[in-house]
C-alpha positions in Angstrom: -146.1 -7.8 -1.3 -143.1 -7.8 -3.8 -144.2 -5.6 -7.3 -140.9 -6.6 -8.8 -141.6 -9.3 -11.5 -138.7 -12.1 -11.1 -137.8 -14.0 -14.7 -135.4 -16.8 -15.1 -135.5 -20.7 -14.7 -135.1 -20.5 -10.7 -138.0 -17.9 -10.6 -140.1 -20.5 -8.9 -137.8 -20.9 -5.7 -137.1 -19.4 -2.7 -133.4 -19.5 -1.1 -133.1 -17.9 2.7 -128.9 -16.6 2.9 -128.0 -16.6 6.0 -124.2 -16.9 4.8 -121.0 -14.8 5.5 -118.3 -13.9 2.7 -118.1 -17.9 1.5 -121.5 -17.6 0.2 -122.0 -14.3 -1.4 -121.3 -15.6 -4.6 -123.5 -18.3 -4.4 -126.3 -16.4 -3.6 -126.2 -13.7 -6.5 -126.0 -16.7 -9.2 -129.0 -18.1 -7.8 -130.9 -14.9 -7.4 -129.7 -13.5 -10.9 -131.2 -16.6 -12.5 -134.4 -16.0 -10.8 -134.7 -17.1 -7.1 -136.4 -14.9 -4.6 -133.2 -15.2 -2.4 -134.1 -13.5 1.0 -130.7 -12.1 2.5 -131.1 -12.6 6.4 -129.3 -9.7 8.1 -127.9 -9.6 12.0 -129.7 -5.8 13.3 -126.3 -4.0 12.7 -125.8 -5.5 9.2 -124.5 -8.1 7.1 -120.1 -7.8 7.3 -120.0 -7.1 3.7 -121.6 -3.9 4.1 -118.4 -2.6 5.5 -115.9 -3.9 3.2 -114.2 -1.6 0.6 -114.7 0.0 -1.5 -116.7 2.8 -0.4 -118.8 5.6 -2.2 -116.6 8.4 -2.5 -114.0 6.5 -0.2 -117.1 7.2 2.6 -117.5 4.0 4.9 -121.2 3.4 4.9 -123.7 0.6 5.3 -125.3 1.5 2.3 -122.4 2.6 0.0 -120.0 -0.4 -0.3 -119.5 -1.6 -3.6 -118.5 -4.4 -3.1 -122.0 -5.3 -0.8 -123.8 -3.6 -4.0 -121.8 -5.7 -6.5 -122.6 -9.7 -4.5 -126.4 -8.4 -3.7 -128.3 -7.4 -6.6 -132.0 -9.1 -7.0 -132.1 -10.5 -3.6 -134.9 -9.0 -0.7 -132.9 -7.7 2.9 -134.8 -8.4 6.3 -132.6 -8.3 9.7 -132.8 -11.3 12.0 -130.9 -11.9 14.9 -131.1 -16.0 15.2 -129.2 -16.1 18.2 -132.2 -15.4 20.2 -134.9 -17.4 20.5 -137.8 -15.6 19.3 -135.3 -15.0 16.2 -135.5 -18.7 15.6 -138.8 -18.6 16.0 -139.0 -16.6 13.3 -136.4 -18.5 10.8 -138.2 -21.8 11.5 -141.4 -20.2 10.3 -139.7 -18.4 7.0 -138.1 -22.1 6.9 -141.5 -23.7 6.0 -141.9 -22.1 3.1 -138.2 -21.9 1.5 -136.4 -24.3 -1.0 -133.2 -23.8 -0.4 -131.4 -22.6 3.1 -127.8 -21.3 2.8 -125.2 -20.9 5.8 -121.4 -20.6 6.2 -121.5 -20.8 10.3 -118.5 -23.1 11.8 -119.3 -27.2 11.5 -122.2 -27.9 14.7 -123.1 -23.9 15.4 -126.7 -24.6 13.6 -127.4 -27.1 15.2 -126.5 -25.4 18.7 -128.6 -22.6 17.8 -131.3 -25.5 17.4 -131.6 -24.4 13.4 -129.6 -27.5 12.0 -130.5 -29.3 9.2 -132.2 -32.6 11.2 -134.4 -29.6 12.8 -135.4 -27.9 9.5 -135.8 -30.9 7.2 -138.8 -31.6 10.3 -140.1 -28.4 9.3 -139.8 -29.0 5.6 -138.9 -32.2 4.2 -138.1 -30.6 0.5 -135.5 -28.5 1.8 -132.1 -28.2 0.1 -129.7 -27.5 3.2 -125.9 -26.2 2.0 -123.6 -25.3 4.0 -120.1 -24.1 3.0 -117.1 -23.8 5.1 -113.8 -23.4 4.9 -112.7 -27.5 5.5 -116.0 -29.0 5.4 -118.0 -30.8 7.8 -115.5 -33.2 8.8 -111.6 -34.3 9.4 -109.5 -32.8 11.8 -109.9 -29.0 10.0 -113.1 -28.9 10.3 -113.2 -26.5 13.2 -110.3 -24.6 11.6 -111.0 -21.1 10.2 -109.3 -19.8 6.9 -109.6 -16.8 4.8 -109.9 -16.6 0.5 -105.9 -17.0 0.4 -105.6 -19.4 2.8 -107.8 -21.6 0.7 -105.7 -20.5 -2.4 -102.8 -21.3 -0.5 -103.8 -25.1 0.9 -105.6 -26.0 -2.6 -101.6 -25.7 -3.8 -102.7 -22.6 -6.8 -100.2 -20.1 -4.4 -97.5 -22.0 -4.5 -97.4 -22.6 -8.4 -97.4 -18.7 -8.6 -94.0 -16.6 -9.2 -90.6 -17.4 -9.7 -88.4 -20.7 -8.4 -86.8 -19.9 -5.5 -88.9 -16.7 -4.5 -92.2 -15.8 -2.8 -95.2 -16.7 -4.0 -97.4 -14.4 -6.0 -101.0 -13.5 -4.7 -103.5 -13.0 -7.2 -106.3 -10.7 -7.2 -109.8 -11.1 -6.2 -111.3 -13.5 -4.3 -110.5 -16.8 -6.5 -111.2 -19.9 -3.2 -114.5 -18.0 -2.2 -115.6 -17.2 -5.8 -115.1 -21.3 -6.5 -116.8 -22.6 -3.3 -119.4 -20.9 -4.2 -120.1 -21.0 -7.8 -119.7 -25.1 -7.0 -122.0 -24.9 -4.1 -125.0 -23.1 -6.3 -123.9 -26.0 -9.2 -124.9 -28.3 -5.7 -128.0 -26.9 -5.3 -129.2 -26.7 -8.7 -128.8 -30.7 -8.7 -129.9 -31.1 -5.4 -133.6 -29.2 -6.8 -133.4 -31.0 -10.0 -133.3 -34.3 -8.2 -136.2 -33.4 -6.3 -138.8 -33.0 -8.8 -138.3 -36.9 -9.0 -137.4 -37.5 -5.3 -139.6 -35.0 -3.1 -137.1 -35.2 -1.4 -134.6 -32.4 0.2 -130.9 -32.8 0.8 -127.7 -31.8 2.9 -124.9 -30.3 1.0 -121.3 -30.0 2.1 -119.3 -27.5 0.3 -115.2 -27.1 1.4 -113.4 -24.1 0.0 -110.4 -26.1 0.3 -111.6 -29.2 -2.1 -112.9 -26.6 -4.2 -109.6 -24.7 -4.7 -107.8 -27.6 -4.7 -110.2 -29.0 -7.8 -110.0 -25.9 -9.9 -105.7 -26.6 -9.9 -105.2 -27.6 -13.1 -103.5 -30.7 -13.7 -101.0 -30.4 -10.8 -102.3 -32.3 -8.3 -104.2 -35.0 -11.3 -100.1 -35.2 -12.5 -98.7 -35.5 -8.8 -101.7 -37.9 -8.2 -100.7 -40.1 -11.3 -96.7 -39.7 -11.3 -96.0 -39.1 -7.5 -94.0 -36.0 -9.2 -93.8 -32.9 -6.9 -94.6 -29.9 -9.5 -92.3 -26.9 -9.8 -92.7 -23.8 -11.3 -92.3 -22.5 -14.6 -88.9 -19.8 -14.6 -89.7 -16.5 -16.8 -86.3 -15.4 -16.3 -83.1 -16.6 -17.6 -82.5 -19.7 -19.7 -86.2 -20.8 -18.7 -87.6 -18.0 -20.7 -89.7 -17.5 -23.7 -92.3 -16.1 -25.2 -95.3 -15.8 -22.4 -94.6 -12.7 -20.6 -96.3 -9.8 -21.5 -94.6 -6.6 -23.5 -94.9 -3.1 -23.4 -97.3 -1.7 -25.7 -98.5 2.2 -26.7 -100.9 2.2 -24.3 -100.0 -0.9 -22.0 -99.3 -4.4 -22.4 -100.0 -7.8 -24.1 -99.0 -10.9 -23.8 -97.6 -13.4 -26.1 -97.7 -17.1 -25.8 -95.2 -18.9 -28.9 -94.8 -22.9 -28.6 -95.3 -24.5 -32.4 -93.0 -23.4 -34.5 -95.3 -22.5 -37.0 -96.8 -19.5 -34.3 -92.9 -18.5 -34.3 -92.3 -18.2 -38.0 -95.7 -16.1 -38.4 -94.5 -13.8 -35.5 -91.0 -13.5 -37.3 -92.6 -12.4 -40.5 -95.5 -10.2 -39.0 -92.0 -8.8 -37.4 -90.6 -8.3 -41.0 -88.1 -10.5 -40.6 -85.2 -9.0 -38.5 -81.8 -10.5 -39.4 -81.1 -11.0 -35.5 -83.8 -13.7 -35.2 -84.7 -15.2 -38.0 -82.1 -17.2 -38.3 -83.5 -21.4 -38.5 -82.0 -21.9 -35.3 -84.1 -19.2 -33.4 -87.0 -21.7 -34.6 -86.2 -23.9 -31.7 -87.7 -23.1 -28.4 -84.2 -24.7 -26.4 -82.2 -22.2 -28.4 -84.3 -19.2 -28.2 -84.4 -19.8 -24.5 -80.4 -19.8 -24.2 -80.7 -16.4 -26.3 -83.4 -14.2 -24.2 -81.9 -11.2 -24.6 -81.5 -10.6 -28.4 -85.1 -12.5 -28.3 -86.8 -10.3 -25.9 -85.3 -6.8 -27.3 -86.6 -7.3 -30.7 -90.6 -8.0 -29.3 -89.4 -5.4 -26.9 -88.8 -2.6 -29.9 -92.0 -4.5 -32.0 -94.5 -4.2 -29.6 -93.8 -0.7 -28.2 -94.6 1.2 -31.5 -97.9 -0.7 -31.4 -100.9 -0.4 -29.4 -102.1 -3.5 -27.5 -105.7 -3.3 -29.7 -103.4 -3.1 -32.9 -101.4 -6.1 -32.1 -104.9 -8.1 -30.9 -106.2 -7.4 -34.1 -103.7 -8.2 -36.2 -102.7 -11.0 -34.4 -106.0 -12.7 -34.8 -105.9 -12.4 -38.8 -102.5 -13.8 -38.6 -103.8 -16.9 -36.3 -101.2 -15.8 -33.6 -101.9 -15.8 -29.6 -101.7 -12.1 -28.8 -103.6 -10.9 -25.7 -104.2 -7.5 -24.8 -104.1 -7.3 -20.9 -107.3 -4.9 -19.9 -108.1 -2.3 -16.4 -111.1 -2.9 -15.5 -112.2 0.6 -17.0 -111.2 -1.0 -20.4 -112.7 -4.1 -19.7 -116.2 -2.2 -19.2 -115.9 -0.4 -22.4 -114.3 -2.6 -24.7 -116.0 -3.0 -27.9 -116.8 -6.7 -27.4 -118.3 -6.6 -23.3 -120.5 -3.0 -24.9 -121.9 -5.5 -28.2 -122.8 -7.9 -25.3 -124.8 -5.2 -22.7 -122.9 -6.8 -20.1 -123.2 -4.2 -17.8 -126.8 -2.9 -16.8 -127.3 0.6 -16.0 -129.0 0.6 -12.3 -129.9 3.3 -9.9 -129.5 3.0 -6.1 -131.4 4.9 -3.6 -128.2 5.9 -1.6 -124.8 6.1 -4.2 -127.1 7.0 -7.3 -126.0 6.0 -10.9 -123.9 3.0 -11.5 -122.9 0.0 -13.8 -123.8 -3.4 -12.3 -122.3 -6.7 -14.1 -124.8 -8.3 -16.3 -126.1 -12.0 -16.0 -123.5 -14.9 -16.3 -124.0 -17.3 -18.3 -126.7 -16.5 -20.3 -129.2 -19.3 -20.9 -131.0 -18.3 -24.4 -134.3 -20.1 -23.8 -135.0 -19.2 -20.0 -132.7 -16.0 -19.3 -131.8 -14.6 -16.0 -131.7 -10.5 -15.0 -130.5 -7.6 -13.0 -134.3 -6.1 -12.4 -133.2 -4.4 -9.0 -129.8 -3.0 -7.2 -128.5 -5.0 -3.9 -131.4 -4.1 -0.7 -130.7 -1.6 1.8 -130.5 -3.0 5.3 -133.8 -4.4 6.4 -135.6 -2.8 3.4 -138.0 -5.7 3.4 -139.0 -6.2 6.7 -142.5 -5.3 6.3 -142.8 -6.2 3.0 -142.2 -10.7 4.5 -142.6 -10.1 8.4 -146.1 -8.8 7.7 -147.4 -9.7 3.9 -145.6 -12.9 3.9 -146.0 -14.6 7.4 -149.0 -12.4 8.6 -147.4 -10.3 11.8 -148.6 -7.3 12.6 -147.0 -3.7 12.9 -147.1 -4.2 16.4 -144.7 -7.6 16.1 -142.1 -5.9 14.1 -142.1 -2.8 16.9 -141.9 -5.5 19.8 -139.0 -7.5 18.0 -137.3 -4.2 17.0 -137.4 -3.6 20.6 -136.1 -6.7 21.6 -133.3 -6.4 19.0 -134.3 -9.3 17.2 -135.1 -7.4 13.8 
């Protein structure tokens, strides 16, 4: 049976993840704050475990970071629910779970015969979620999309860049991270309203809606005004103060509107005759004169370092913003004061720093307490302690390649 002691106010539930990319997310906030989340593995491996970055650029099962990174606290066992004696097996893991999670196109459950009418017969209590990439329903619903095209539909792509030129990407993986961080804000409602009800309930998460919702006040200001929104220039007459500068060792950014931010900037400056003129106090006329304002930050900020102009910018009440790698995100003074990052050791890659718990709840705290599984690592440990097979099951369903 499981030795490692789970703490945190889901510790008392169980959550089988039988979801792709959409879910990962999900999944770790749910198993960080507690829940014995059971990641349910195809025999060759959940996709994840081959997506970059590797261990020593090696590609590996067991040494993607990213896998490592979305997995921590949660068990591994490898099912194949495509066959029937895998199903078998789900409906009888099913019985004792709280929460299932998928990300399989809208009807494939229930042609496998695992759908949620079939599993709320099996277990009335059960919180089903599923997350896709258009929901359930409407004429998308069978439609696949990717993390940008969700960015891209939800309309946060096409605020990004410049008027008149392609759109800027972001980083990371913003429409997956939202779907699911709103889908495990589903199920945490869906089991608080069962300790009243008893009663389980379907949940239908849509990367798209979720995108969409996260837009700022875009599509709220287009819903209100019928105006189409437009980007902001950076360039040319448009521009002011929010691009970042050139520092000592990088850059930071610096966001001026009220006047009263511009005349403390000006005199943190020490007052340079070419811009402190009353005139340059006006956003419309600092905006006609970019150059002569962007040359003297320019020449300011490059004899500072981008910690310096933080620091100094905070006594003087002035948004200043240091723009972090991730190497100095991890060792920044304020994330070490905090122990964000946990010191873990994996049986495979070794020594490494695993993100903390987000949020933190002060009364009932969740924690890192053991690296992402390796494949299948706890087969025996629910196949036989858990549901009572034998070893002679798990050989015959290896065999089969079902496990």
């Amino acid at each position: 049976m499981e030795t490692v002691t789970r703490t945190g106010p889901l510790s008392g539930y169980r959550v089988l993840d039988i979801a792709g990319p959409l879910g990962l997310h999900c999944t770790k906030l749910l198993a960080d704050m507690g829940a014995d989340v059971i990641k349910i593995e195809p025999p060759s491996g959940d996709e994840s475990r081959r997506t970059p970055p590797f261990k020593d650029d090696t590609p590996h099962p067991e040494k993607s970071l990213y896998f490592l990174h979305f997995n921590t606290n949660k068990r591994s066992i490898t099912l194949d629910v495509e066959k029937p004696d895998g199903r078998a097996v789900f409906l009888e893991l099913v019985r004792k779970a709280d929460v299932v999670l998928e990300t399989a196109r809208p009807g494939r459950m229930d042609e496998l015969g695992i759908g949620y009418p079939t599993l709320r017969a099996q277990n009335s209590g059960l919180v089903y979620t599923a997350i896709t990439p258009f929901g359930q329903t409407g004429p998308w619903r069978d439609y696949k999309a990717n993390d940008m095209a969700g960015i891209a539909l939800g309309n946060l792509l096409y605020l990004a860049g410049e008027p008149g030129e392609p759109p800027l990407q972001p980083p990371g993986e913003i429409a997956y991270g939202m779907a699911s961080t709103y889908g495990a804000f589903g199920i945490a409602v869906a089991l608080y309203h069962r300790l009243d009800s008893g009663k389980g309930q379907y949940i239908d998460v849509s990367m798209h809606e979720c995108a969409g919702h996260i837009a700022g006040y875009f599509i709220p200001n287009y819903g209100y005004t019928g105006e189409k929104p437009a980007r902001a220039s950076r360039k040319g007459e448009e521009t002011d103060l929010y691009d970042p500068y050139a520092t000592k060792n990088g850059y930071a950014r610096i966001f001026i509107i009220p006047v009263e931010l511009w005349r403390r900037l000006v005199d943190w400056m020490g007052c340079p005759p070419e811009i402190s003129g009353p005139e340059f106090e006006k956003m419309s006329y600092r905006r006609k004169h970019p150059d002569i304002v962007t040359k003297c930050i320019a020449e300011f900020c490059a004899k500072r370092t981008k910690e310096e102009l933080y620091d100094e910018g905070q006594k003087r009440r002035i948004a200043v913003t240091p723009i972090n790698t991730a190497g100095e995100f991890i060792e920044m003074e304020q994330t070490k004061a905090r122990g964000l990052f946990v010191d873990m050791e994996h049986p495979v890659i070794g020594k490494y720093k695993q993100f903390g718990v987000v949020p933190r709840l002060m009364e009932t705290p969740g924690s890192i307490y053991r690296p992402a599984p390796l494949l299948g690592e706890h087969n025996k440990e629910i196949y036989v302690d858990e549901l009572g097979m034998n070893n002679d099951d798990l050989v015959a369903l290896r065999a089969e390649g079902v496990i």
